[in-house]
C-alpha positions as CSV (number, residue, x, y, z in Angstrom):
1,X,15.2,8.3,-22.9
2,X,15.4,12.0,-22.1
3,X,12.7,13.3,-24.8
4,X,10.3,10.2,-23.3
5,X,10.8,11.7,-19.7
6,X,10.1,15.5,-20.6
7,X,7.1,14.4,-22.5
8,X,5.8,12.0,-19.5
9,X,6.4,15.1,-17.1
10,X,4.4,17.4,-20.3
11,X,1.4,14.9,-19.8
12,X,1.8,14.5,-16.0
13,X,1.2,18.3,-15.8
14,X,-2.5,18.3,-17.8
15,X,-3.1,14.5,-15.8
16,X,-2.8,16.5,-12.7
17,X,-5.5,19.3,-13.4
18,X,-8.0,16.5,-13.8
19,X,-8.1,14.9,-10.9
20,X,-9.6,16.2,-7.9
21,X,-10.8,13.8,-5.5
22,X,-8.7,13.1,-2.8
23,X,-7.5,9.7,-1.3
24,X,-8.2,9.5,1.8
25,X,-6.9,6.2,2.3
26,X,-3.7,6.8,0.4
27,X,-3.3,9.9,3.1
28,X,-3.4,7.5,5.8
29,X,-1.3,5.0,4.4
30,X,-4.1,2.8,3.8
31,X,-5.8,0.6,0.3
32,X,-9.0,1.4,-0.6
33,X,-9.2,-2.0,-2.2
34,X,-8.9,-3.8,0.5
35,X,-11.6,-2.0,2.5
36,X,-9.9,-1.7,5.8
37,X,-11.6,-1.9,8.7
38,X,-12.7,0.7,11.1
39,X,-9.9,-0.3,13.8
40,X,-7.2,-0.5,11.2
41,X,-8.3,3.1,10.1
42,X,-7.9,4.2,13.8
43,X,-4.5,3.1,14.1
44,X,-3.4,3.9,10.9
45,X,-4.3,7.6,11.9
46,X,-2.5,7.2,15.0
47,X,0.6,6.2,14.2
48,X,0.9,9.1,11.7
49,X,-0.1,11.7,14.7
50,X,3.0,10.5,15.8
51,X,4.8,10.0,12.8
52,X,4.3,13.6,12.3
53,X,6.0,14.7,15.8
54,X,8.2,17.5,15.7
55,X,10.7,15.6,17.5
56,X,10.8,13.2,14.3
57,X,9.2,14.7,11.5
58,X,12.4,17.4,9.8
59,X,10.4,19.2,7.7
60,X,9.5,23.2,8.1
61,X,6.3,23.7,9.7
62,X,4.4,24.9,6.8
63,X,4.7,21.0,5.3
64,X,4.0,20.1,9.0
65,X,0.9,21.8,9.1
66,X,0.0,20.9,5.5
67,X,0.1,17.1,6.3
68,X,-1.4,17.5,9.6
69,X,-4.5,18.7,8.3
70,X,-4.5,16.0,5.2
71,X,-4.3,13.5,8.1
72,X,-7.1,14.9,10.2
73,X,-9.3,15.7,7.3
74,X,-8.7,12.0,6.2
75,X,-9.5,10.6,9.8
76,X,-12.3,13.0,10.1
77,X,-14.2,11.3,6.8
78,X,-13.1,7.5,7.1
79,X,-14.0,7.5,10.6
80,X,-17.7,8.4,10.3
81,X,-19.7,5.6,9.1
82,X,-22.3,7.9,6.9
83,X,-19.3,10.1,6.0
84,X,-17.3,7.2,4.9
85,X,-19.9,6.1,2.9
86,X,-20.7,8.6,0.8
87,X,-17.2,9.5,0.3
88,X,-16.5,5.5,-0.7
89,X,-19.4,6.2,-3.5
90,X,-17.6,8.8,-5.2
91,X,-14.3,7.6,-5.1
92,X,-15.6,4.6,-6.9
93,X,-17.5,6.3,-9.4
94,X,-14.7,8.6,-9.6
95,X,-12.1,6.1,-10.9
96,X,-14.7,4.4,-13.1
97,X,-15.2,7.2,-15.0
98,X,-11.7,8.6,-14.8
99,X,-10.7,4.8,-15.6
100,X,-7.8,5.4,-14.0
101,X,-6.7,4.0,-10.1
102,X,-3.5,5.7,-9.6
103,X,-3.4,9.1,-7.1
104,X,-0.4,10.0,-6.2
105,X,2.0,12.8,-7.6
106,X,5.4,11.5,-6.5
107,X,7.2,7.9,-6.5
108,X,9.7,9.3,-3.9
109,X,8.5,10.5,-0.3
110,X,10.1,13.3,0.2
111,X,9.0,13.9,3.8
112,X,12.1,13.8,6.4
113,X,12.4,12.5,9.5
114,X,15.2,11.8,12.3
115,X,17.2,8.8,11.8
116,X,18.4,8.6,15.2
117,X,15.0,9.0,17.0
118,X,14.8,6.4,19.8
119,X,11.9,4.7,21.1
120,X,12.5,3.1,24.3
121,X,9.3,1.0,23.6
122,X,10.3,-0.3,20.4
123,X,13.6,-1.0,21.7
124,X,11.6,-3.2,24.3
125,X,10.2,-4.8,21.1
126,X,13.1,-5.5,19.4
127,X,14.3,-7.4,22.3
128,X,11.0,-9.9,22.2
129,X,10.3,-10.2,18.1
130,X,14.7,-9.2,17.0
131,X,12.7,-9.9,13.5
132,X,11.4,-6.3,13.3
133,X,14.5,-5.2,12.7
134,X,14.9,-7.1,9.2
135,X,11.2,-6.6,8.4
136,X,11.5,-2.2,8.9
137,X,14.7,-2.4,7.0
138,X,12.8,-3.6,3.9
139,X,10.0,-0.8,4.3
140,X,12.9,1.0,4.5
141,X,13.4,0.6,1.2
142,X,10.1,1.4,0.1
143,X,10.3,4.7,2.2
144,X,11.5,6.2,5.2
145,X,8.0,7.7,5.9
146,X,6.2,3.6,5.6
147,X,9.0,2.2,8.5
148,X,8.5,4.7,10.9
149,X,4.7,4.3,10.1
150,X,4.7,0.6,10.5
151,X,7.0,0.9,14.0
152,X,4.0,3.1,15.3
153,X,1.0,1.1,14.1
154,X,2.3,-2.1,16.0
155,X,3.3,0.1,19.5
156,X,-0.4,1.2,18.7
157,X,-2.1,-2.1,18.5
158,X,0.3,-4.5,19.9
159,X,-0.3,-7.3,17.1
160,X,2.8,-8.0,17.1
161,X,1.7,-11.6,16.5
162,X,0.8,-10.4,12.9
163,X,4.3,-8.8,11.9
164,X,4.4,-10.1,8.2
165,X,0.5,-9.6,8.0
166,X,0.7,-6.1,9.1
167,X,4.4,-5.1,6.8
168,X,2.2,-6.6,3.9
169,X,-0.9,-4.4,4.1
170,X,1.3,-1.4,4.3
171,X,3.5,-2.6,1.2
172,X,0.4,-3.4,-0.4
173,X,-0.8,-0.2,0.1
174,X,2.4,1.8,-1.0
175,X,2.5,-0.1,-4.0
176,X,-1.7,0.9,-4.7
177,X,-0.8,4.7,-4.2
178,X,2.7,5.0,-6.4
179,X,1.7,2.0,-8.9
180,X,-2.0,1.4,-9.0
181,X,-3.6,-1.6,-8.8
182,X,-2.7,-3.3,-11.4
183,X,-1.2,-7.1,-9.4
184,X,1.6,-7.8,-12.2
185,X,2.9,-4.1,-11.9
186,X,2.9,-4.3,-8.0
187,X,5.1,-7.6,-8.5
188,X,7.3,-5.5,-10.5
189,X,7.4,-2.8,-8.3
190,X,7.9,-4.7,-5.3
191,X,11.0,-7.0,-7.1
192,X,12.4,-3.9,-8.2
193,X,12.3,-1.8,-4.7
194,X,13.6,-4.6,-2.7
195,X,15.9,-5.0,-5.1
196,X,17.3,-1.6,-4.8
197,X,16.5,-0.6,-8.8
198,X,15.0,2.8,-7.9
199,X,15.6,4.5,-10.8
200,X,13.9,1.3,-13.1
201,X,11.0,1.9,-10.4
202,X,10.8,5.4,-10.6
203,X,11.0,4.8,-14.5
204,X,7.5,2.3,-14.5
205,X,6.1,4.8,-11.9
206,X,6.1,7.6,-14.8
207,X,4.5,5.1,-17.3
208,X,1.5,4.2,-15.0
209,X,0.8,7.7,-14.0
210,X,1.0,8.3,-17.8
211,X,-1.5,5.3,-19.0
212,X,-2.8,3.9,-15.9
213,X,-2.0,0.6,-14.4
214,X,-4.9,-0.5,-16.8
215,X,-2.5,-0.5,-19.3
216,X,-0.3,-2.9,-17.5
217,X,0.4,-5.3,-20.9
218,X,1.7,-2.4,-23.2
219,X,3.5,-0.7,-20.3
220,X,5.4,-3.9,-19.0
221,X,6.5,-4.5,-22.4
222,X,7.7,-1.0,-22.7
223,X,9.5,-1.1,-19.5
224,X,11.3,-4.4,-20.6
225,X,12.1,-3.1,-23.7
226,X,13.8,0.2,-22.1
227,X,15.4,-2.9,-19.4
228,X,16.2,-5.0,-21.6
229,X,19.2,-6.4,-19.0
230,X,16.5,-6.7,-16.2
231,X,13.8,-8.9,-18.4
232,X,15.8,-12.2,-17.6
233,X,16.6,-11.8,-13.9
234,X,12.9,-10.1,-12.6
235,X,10.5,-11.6,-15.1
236,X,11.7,-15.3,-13.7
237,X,11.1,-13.9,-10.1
238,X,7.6,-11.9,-11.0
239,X,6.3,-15.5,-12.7
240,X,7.5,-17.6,-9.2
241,X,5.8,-14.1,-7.5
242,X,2.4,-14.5,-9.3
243,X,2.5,-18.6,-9.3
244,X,2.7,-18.2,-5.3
245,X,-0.1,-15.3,-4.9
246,X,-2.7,-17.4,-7.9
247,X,-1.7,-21.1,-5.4
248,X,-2.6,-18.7,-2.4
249,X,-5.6,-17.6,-3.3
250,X,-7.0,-21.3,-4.8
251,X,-5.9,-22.6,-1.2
252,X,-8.0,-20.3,0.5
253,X,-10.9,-20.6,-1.4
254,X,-10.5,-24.3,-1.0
255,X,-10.3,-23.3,2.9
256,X,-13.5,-21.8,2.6
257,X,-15.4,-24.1,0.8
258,X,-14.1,-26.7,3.6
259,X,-15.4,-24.7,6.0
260,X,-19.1,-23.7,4.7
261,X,-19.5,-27.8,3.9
262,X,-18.3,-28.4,7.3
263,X,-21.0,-26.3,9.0
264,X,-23.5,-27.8,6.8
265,X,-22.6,-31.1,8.2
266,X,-22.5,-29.9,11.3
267,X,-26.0,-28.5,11.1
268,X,-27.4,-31.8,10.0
269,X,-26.0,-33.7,12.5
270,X,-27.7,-31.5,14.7
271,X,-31.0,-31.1,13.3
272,X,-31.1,-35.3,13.0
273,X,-30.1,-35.6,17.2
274,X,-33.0,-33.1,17.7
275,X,-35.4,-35.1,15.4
276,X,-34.8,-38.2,17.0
């Protein structure tokens, strides 16, 4: 296990020199994938302003500075139309020809921030939607840095209406910028986070910066193989996982379809009143 590690962190060092496009989503927290739009962008960047408060955000001021400018740079790009555009192009063409979707350098955030800040607004919240309290607790376990970012985003926009939406997209989007995109791996991932096996999650996090979440067959054989105690207990709960997502996405489509020939009934009923 300890020769496979140094060798990982060998290849991680000559991964790193090749890539050199920035994610401007991952900065702000966000998924490229799921093309987010403009107002999501917006808030996303807001909530890390304050995220990045020195009355929260522990770290010395050269970091502070550091992630300050990532954030602007970030916001400055995705929030021009033109800009964003252009920068969308390469990022695709980027991972095509780098065949590879996975950005970023560590699976632990190592950012710190104040445990016992108090917002008198969220407190206000809590009171109203007491749920919010269970549903930071689990980004809590993804990181301290997505809880705190989360918190923001819904003082920011006030969908509070939307809380398992909204923890989802930022989940979602964690999972993209330590594990790829790769859907089995992020069931993985997630099962083992929320979980608590952060070490076995660290572990997979070192094989996909490695291969790639491309690779996702070989490498969730080889992580079974290295865990062989945890195939039984998570790959019953990644199957029930990927059953729910696949009977998901058939029910929307089926949605869809209802909808479109609903219209087109809709229009024909029309178009026959008018006719006669």
């Amino acid at each position: 296990m300890t020769k496979l590690i140094k060798k990982v962190k060998i290849l991680l060092c000559n991964l790193n020199k090749n890539t050199s496009v920035k994610n401007y989503y991952h900065i702000l927290g966000l998924s490229f994938e799921s093309n987010p739009e403009q107002q999501l962008i917006e808030a996303a960047y807001k909530a890390l302003v304050k995220l990045y408060h020195p009355d929260l955000y522990k770290g010395d001021r050269k970091s502070l500075k550091r992630k300050i400018t990532e954030i602007n740079e970030a916001h400055e790009i995705l929030s021009n139309s033109l800009k964003k555009e252009q920068y969308d192009l390469k990022l695709k063409k980027f991972k095509i020809e780098k065949s590879f979707d996975f950005f970023d350098d560590e699976f632990e955030d190592k950012d710190l921030f104040n445990n016992k800040y108090i917002d008198e607004d969220w407190e206000i919240a809590l009171l109203v939607y007491p749920e919010l309290e269970k549903v930071k607790y689990t980004l809590s376990k993804y990181s301290q840095k997505l809880s705190f970012q989360f918190q923001f985003y819904l003082l920011e926009t006030k969908e509070f209406d939307k809380i398992e939406k909204i923890s989802h997209k930022f989940i979602d989007a964690f999972l993209e910028r330590k594990f790829g995109t790769s859907f089995e791996i992020k069931t993985l991932s997630k099962i083992l986070i929320e979980k608590g096996l952060n070490k076995n999650a660290k572990y997979l996090n070192k094989l996909i910066k490695v291969l790639g979440s491309k690779s996702e067959k070989r490498i969730i054989k080889t992580f079974f193989r290295q865990f062989p105690d945890l195939d039984e207990l998570v790959s019953k709960e990644m199957k029930l996982h990927i059953s729910h997502a696949v009977s998901s996405n058939y029910l929307d489509k089926n949605q869809n379809i209802i909808v479109i020939f609903l219209a087109l009934l809709l229009v024909i009923f029309i178009f026959f009143i008018v006719q006669g």
